[in-house]
mmCIF file of the N, C-alpha and C atoms, coordinates in Angstrom:
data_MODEL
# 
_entry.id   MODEL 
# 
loop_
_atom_site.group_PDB 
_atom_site.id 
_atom_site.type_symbol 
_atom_site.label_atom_id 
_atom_site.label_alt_id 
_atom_site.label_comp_id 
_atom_site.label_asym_id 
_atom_site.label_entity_id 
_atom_site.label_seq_id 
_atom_site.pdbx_PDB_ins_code 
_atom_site.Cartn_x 
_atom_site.Cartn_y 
_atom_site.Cartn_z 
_atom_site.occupancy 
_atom_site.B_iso_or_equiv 
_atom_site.pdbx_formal_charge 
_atom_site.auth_seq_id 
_atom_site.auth_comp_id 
_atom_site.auth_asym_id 
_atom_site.auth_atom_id 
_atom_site.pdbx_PDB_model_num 
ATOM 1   N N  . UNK A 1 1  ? 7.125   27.850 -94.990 1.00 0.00 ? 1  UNK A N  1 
ATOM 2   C CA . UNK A 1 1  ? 6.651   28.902 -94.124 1.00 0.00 ? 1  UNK A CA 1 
ATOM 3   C C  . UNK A 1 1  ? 5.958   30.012 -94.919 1.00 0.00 ? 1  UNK A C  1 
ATOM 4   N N  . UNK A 1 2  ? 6.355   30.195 -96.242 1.00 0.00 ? 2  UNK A N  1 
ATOM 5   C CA . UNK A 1 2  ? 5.642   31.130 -96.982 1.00 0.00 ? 2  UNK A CA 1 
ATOM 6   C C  . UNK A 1 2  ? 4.276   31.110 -97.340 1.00 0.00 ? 2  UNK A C  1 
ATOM 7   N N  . UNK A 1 3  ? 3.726   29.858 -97.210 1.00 0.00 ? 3  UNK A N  1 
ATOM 8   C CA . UNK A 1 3  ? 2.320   29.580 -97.791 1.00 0.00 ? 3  UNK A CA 1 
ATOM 9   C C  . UNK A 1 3  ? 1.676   29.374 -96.212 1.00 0.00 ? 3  UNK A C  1 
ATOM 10  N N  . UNK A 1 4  ? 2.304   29.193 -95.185 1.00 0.00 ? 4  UNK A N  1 
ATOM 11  C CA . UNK A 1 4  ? 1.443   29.592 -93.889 1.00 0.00 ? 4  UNK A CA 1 
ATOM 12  C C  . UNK A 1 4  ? 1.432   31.260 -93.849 1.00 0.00 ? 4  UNK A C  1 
ATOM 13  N N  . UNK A 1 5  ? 2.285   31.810 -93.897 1.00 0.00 ? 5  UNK A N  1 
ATOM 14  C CA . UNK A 1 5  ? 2.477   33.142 -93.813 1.00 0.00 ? 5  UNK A CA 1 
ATOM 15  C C  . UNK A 1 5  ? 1.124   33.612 -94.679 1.00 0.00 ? 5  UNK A C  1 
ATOM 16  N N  . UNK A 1 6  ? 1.079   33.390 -96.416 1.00 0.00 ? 6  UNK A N  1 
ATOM 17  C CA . UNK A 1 6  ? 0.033   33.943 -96.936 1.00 0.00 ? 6  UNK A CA 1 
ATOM 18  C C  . UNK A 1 6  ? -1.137  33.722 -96.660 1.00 0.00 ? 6  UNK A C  1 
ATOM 19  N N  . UNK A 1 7  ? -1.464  32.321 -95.819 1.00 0.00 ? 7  UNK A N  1 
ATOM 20  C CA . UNK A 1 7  ? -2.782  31.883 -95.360 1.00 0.00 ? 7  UNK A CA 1 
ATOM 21  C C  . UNK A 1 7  ? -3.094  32.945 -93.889 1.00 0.00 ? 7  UNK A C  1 
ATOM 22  N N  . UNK A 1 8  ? -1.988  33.011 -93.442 1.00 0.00 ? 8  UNK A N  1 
ATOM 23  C CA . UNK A 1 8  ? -2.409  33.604 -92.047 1.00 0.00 ? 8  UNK A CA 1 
ATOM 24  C C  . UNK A 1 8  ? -2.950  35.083 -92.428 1.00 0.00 ? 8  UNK A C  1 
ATOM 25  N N  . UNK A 1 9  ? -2.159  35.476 -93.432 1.00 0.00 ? 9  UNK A N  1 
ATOM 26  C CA . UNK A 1 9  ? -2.622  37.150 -94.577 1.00 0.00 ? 9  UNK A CA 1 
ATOM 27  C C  . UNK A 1 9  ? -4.022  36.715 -94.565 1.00 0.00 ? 9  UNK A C  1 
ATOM 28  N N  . UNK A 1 10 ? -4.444  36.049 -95.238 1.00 0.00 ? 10 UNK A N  1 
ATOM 29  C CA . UNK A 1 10 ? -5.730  35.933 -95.752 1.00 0.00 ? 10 UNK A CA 1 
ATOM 30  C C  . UNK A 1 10 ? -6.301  35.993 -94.539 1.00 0.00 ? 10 UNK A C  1 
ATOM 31  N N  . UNK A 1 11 ? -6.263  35.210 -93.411 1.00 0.00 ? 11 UNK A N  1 
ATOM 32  C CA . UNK A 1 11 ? -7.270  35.356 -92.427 1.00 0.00 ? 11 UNK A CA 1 
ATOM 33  C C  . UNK A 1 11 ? -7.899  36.585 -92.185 1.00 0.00 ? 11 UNK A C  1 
ATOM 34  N N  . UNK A 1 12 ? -6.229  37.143 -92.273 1.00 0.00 ? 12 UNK A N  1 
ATOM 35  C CA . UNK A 1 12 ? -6.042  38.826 -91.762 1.00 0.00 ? 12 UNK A CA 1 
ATOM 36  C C  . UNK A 1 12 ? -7.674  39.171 -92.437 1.00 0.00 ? 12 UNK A C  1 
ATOM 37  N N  . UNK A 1 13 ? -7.503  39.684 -93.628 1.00 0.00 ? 13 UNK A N  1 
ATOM 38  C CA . UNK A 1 13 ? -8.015  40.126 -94.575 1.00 0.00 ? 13 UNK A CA 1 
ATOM 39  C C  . UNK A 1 13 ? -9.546  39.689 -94.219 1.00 0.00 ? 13 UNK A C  1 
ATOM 40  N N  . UNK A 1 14 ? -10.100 38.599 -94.108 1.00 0.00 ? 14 UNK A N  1 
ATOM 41  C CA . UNK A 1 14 ? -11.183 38.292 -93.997 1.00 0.00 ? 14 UNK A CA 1 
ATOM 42  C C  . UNK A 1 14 ? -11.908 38.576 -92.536 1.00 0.00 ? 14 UNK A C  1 
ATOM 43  N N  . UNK A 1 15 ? -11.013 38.367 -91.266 1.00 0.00 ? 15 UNK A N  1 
ATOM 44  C CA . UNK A 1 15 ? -11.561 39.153 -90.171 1.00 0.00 ? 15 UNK A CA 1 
ATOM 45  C C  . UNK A 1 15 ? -11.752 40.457 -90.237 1.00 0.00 ? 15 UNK A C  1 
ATOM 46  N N  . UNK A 1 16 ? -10.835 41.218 -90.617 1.00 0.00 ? 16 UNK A N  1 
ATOM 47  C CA . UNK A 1 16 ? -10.689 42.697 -91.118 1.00 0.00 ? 16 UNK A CA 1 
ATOM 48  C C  . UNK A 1 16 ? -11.871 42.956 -91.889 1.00 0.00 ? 16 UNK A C  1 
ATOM 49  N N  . UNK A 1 17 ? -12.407 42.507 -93.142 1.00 0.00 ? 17 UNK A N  1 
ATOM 50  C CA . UNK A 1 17 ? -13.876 43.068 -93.392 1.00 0.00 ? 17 UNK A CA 1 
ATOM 51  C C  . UNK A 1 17 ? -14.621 42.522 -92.502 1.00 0.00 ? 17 UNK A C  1 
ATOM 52  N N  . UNK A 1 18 ? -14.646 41.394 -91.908 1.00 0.00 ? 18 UNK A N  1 
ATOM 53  C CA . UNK A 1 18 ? -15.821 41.214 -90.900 1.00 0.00 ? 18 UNK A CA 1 
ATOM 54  C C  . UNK A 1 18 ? -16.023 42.164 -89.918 1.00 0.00 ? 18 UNK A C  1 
ATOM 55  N N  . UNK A 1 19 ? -15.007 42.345 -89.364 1.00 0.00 ? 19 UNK A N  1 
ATOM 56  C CA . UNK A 1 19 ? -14.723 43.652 -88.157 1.00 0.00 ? 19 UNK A CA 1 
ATOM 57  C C  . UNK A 1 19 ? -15.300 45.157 -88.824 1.00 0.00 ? 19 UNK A C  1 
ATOM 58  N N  . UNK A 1 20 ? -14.929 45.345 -90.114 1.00 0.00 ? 20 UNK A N  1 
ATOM 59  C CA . UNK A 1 20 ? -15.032 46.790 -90.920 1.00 0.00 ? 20 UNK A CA 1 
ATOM 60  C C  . UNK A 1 20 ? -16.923 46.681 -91.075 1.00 0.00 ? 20 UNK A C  1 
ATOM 61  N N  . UNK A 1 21 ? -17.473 45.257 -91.617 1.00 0.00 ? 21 UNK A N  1 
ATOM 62  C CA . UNK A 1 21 ? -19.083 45.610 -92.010 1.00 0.00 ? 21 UNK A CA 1 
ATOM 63  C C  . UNK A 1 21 ? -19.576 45.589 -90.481 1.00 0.00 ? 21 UNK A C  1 
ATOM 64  N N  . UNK A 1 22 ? -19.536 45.105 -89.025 1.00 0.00 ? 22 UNK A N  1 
ATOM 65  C CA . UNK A 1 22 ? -19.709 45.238 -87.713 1.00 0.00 ? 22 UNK A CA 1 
ATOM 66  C C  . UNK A 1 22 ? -19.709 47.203 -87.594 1.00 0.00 ? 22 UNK A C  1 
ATOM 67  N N  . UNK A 1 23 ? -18.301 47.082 -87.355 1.00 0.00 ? 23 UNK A N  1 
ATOM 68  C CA . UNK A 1 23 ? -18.198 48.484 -87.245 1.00 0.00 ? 23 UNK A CA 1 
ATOM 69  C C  . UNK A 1 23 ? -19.112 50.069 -87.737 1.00 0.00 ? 23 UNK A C  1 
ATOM 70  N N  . UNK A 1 24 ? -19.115 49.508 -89.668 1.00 0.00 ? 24 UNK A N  1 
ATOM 71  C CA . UNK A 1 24 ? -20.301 50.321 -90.268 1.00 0.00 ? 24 UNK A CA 1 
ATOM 72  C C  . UNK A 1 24 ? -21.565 50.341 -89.838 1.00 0.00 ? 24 UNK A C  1 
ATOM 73  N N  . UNK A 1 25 ? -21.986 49.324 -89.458 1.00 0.00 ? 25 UNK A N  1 
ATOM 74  C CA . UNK A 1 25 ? -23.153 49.084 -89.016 1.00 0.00 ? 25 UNK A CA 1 
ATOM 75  C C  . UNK A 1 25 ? -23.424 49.149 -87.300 1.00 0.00 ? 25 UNK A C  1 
ATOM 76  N N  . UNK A 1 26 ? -22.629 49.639 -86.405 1.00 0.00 ? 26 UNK A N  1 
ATOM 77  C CA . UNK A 1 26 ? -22.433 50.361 -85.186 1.00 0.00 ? 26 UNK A CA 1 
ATOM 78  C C  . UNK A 1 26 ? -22.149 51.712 -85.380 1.00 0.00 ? 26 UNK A C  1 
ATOM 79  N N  . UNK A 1 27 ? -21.788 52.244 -86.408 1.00 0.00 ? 27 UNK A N  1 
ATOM 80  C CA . UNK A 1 27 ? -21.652 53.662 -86.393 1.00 0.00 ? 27 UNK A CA 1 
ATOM 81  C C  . UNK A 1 27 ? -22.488 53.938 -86.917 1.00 0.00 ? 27 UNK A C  1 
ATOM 82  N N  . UNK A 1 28 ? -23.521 53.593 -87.968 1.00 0.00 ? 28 UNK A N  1 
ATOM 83  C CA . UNK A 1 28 ? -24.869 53.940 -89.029 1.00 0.00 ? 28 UNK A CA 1 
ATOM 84  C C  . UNK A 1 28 ? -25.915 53.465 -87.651 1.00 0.00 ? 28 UNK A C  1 
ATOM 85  N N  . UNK A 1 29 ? -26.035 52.701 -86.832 1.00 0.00 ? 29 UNK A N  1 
ATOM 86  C CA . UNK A 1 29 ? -27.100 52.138 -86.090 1.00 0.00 ? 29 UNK A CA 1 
ATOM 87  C C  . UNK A 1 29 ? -27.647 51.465 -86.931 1.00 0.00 ? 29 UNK A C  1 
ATOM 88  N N  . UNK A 1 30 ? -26.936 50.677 -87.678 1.00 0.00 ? 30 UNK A N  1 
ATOM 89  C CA . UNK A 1 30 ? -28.436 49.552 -88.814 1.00 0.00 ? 30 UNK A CA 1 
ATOM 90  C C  . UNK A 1 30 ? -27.527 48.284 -88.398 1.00 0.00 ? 30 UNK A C  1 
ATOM 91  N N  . UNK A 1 31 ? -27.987 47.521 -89.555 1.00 0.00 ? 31 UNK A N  1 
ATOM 92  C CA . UNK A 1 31 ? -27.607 46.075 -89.417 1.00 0.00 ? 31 UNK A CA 1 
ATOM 93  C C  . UNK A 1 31 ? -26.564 45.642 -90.665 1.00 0.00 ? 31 UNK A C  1 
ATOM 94  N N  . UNK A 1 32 ? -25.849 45.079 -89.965 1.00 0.00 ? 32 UNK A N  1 
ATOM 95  C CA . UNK A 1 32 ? -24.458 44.533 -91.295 1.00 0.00 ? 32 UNK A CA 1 
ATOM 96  C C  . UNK A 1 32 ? -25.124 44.126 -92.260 1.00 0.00 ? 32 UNK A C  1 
ATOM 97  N N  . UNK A 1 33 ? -24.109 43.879 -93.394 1.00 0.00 ? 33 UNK A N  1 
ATOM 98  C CA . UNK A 1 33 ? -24.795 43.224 -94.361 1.00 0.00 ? 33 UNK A CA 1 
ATOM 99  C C  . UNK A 1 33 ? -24.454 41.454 -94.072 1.00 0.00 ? 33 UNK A C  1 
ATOM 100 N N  . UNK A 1 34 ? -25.054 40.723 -93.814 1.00 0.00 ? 34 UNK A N  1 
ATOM 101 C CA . UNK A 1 34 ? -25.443 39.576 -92.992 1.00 0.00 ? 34 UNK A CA 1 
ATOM 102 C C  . UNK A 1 34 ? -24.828 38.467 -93.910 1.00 0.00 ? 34 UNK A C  1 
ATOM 103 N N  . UNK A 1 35 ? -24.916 38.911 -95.377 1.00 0.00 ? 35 UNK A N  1 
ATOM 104 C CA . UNK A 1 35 ? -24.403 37.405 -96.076 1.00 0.00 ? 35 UNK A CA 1 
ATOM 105 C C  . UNK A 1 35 ? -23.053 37.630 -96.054 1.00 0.00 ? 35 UNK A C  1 
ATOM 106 N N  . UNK A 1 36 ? -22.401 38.906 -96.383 1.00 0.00 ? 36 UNK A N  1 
ATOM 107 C CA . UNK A 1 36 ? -20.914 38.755 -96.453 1.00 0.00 ? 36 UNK A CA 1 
ATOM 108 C C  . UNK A 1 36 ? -20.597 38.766 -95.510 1.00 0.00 ? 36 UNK A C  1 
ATOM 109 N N  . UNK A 1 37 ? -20.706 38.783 -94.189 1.00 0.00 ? 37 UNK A N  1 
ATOM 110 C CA . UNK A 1 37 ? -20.529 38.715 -92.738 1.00 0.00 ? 37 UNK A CA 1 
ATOM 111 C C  . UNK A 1 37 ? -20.476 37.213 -92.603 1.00 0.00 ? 37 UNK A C  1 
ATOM 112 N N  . UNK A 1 38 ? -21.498 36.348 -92.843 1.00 0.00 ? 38 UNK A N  1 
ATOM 113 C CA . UNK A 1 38 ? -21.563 35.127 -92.626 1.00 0.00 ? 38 UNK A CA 1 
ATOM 114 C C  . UNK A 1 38 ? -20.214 34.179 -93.787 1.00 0.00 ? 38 UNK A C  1 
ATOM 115 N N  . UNK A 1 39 ? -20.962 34.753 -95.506 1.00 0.00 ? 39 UNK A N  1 
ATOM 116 C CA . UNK A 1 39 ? -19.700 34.287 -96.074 1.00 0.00 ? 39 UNK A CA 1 
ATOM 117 C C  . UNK A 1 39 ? -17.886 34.506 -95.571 1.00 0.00 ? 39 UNK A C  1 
ATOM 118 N N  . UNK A 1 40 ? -17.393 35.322 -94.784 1.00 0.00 ? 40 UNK A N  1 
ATOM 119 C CA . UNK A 1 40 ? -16.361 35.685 -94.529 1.00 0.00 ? 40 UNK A CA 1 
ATOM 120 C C  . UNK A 1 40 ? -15.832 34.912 -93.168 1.00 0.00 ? 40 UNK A C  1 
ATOM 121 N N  . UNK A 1 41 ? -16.896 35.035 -92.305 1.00 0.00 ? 41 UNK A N  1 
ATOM 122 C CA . UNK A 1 41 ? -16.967 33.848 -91.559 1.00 0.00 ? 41 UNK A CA 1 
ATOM 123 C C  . UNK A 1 41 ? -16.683 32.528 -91.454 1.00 0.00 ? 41 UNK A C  1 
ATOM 124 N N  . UNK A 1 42 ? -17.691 31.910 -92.630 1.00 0.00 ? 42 UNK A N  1 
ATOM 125 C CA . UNK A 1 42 ? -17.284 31.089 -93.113 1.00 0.00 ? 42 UNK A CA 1 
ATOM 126 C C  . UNK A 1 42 ? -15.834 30.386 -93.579 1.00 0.00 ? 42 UNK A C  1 
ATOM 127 N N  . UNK A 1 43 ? -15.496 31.267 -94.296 1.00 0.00 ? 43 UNK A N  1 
ATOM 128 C CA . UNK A 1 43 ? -14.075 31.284 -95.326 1.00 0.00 ? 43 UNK A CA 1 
ATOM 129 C C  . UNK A 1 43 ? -13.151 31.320 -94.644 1.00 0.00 ? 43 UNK A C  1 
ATOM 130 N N  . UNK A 1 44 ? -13.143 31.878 -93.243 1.00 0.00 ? 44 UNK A N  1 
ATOM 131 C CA . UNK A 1 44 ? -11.662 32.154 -92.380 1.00 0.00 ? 44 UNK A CA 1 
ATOM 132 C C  . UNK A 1 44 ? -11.813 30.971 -91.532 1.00 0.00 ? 44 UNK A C  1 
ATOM 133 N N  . UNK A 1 45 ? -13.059 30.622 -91.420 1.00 0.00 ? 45 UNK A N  1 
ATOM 134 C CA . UNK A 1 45 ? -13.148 29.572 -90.456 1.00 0.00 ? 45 UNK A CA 1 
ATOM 135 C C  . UNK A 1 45 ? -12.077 27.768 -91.200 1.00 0.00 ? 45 UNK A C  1 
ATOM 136 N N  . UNK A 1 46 ? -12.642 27.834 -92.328 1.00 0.00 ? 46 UNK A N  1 
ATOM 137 C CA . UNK A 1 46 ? -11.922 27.073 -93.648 1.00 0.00 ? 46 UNK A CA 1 
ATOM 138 C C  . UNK A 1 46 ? -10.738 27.159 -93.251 1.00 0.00 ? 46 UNK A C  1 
ATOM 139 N N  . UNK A 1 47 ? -10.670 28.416 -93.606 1.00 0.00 ? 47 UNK A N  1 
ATOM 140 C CA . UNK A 1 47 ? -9.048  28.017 -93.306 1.00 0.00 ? 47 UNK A CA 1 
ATOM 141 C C  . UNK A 1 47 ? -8.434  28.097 -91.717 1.00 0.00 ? 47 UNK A C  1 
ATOM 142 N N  . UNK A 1 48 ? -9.028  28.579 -90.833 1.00 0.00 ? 48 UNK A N  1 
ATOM 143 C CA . UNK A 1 48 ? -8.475  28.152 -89.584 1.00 0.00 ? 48 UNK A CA 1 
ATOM 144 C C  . UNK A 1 48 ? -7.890  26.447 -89.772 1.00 0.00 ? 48 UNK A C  1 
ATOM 145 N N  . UNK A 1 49 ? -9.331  26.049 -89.980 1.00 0.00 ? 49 UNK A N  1 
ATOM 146 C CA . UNK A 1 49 ? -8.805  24.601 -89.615 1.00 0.00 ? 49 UNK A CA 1 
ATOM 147 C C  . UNK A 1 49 ? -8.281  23.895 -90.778 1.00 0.00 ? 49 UNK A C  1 
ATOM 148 N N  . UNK A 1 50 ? -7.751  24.187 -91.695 1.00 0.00 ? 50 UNK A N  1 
ATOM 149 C CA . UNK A 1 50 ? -6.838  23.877 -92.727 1.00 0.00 ? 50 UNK A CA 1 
ATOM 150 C C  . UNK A 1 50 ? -5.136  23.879 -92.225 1.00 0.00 ? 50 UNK A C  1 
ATOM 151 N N  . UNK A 1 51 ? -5.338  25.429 -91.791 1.00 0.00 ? 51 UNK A N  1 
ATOM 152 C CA . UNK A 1 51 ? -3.986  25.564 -90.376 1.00 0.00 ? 51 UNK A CA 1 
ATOM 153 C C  . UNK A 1 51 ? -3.893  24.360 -89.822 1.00 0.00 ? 51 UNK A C  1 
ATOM 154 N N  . UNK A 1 52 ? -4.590  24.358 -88.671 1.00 0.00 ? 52 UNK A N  1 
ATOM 155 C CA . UNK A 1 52 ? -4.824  23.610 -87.895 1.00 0.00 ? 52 UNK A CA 1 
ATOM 156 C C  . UNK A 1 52 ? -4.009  22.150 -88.508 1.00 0.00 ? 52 UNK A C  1 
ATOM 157 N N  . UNK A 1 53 ? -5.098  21.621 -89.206 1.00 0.00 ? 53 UNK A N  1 
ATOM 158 C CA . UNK A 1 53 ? -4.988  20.308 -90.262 1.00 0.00 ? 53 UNK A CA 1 
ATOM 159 C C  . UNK A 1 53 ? -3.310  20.423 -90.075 1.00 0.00 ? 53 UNK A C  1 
ATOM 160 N N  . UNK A 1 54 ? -2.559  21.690 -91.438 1.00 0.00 ? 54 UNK A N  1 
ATOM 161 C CA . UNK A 1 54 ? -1.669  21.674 -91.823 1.00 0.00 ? 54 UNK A CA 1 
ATOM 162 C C  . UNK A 1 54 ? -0.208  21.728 -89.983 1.00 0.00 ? 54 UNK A C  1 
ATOM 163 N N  . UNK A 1 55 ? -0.604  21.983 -89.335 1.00 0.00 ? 55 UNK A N  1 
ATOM 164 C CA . UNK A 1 55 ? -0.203  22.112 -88.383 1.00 0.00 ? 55 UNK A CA 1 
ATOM 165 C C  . UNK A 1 55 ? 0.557   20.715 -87.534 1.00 0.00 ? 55 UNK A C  1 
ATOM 166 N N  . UNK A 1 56 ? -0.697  20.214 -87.341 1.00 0.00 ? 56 UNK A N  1 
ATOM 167 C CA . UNK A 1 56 ? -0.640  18.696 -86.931 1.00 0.00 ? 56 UNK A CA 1 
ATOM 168 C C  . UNK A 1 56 ? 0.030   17.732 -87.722 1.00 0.00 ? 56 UNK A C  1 
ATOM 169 N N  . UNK A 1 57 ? -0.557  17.543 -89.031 1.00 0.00 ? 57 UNK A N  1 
ATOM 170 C CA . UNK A 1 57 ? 0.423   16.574 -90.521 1.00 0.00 ? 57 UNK A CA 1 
ATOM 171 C C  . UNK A 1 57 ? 1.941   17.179 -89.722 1.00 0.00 ? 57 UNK A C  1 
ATOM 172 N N  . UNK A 1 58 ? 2.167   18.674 -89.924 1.00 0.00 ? 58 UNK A N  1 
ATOM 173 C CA . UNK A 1 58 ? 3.763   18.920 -89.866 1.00 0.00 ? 58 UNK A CA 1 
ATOM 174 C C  . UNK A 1 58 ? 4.901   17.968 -88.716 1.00 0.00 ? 58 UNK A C  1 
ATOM 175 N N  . UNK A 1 59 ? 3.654   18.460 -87.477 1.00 0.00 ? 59 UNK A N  1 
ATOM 176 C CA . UNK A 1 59 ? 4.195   18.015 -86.065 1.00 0.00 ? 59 UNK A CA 1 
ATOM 177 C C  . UNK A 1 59 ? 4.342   16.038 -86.717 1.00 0.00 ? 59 UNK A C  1 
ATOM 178 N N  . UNK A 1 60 ? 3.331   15.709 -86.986 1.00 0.00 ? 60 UNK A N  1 
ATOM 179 C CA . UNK A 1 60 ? 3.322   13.942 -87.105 1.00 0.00 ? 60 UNK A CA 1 
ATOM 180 C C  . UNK A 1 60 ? 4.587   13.352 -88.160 1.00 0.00 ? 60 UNK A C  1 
ATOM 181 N N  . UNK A 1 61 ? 5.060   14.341 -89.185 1.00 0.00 ? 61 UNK A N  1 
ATOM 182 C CA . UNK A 1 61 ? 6.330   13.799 -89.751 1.00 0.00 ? 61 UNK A CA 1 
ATOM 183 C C  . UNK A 1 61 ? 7.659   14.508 -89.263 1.00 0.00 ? 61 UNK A C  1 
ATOM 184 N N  . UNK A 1 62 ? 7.638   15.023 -88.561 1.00 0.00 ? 62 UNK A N  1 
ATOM 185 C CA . UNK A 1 62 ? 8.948   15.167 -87.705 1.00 0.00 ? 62 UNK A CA 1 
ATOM 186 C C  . UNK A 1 62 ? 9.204   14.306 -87.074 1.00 0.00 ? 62 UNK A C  1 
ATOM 187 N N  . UNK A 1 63 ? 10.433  13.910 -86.894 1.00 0.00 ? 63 UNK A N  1 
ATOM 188 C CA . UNK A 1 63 ? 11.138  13.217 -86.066 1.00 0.00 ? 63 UNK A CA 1 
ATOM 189 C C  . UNK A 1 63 ? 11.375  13.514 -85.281 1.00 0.00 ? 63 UNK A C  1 
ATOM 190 N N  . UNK A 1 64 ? 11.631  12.391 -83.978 1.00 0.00 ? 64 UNK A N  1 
ATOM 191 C CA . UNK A 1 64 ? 11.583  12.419 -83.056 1.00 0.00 ? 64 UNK A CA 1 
ATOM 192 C C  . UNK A 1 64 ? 13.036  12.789 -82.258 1.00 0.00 ? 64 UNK A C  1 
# 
């Protein structure tokens, strides 16, 4: 449970600047900065479905 716990942190972390360069760039009236927006995107998305992945394996070796 500890290494889901730190993955789910990380998500944290990576929506959280996505949300923070959005935000700057609604309060300035300009435009985010677009690559780390996309890279961060990216990266949480990774690991969503790594979750996911890790999620399913768990459920399939439990017993019934």
């Amino acid at each position: 449970m500890a290494r889901v716990r730190a993955d789910l942190e990380r998500l944290h972390q990576l929506l959280q600047s996505v949300l923070r360069e959005v935000e700057q760039g609604i309060r300035a009236e300009t435009y985010p900065e677009w690559s780390g927006v996309k890279e961060n995107l990216l990266q949480a998305l990774e690991l969503v479905r790594k979750l996911e992945r890790d999620q399913l394996w768990d459920a399939l070796g439990k017993p019934s």
